[in-house]
C-alpha angles and dihedrals in degrees: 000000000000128000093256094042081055087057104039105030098169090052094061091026091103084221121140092193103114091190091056086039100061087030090061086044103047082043078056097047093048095053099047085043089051090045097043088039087045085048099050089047091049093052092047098052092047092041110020095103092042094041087058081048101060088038084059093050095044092053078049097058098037082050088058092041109265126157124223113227118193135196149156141121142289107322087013099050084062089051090045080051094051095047087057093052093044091056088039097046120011104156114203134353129188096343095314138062128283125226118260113236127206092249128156139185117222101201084058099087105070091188099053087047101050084043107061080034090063110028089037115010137251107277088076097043089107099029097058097045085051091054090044101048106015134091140194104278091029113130117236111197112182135174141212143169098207093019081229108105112125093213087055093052094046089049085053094048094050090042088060075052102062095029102254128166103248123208111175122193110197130154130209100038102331102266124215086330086071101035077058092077084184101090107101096206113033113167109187124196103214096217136096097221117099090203089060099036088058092048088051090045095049084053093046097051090048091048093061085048102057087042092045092057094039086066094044083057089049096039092054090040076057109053087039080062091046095053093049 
């Protein structure tokens, strides 16, 4: 059986029974919705308190001016997309709206990107970009799958350079991300499927977000009582 037999088994059955057909899809559907629901929980219950950490250091560093900058490859350089767009343009929140953050997403100039490919090689595509734009203070959010990209590890490196603050999202153990040890916020999905790793990881990076705004309000109510 192939891989993608393994996956969609209705689809490869030879039935003709519909009813066995969408019995055996909405089986498949439960059982991708319990692990993705048990993984999130589980995340949440190992990091939560980490991940409202990292939320807190990362207000403190857009209060004191700091740019995201997000990056990672293929599936995750969508995600790393989407988190820049998320902290940009976030639309509303809780009734209100939420505050717009300085936030980019390395992998969105293509032509930046094929450049340093082509003249350099891979591996910098992040980390250039990193030297050229970045400051001390700056925050670097990368993602991964395996934690194992090159160009990922070499962004992070150069990241502990300029005194960024570093949050790192991996699956499976962490990889390299994690043998680093020099990534200030790592936040690691236990699980061996990229589909699931991916969905964590979506929760995990919203998450930071909504916190991350809930401390900027704080922090402002704070400084207004402060002032009176």
């Amino acid at each position: 059986m192939s891989d993608i037999e393994a996956l969609y088994p209705f689809l490869y059955s030879g039935s003709t029974d519909l009813d066995a057909v969408m019995t055996s899809v909405r089986q498949s559907t439960v059982e991708k919705v319990d692990e993705i629901v048990t993984l999130r929980r589980t995340v949440l219950e190992r990091d939560g308190e980490r991940i409202a950490a990292c939320a807190e250091a990362m207000a403190e560093a857009f209060a004191a001016g700091a740019r995201l900058f997000a990056f990672g490859n293929g599936g995750s350089s969508t995600d790393a997309q989407d988190v820049a767009t998320l902290f940009m343009n976030p639309g509303h929140m809780n009734g209100g709206t939420a505050r717009p953050l300085p936030a980019f997403a390395l992998t969105a100039d293509i032509a930046v990107v094929t450049a340093l490919a082509n003249d350099i090689g891979f591996e910098v595509v992040f980390a250039r970009q990193l030297a050229a734009s970045a400051f001390a203070g700056d925050i670097a959010l990368g993602l991964s799958t395996s934690g194992n990209s090159r160009n990922l590890i070499a962004a992070f490196e150069e990241a502990e350079r300029r005194g960024m603050l570093t949050v790192g999202l991996a699956g499976y153990g962490g990889g390299q991300m994690a043998e680093l040890g020099t990534i200030d916020h790592l936040f690691v999905v236990p699980s061996a499927s990229v589909h699931r790793i991916q969905e964590a990881q979506t929760t995990v990076y919203h998450a930071l977000w909504e916190l991350t705004q809930q401390a900027l309000t704080r922090m402002e109510a704070g400084d207004g009582d402060d002032g009176a």
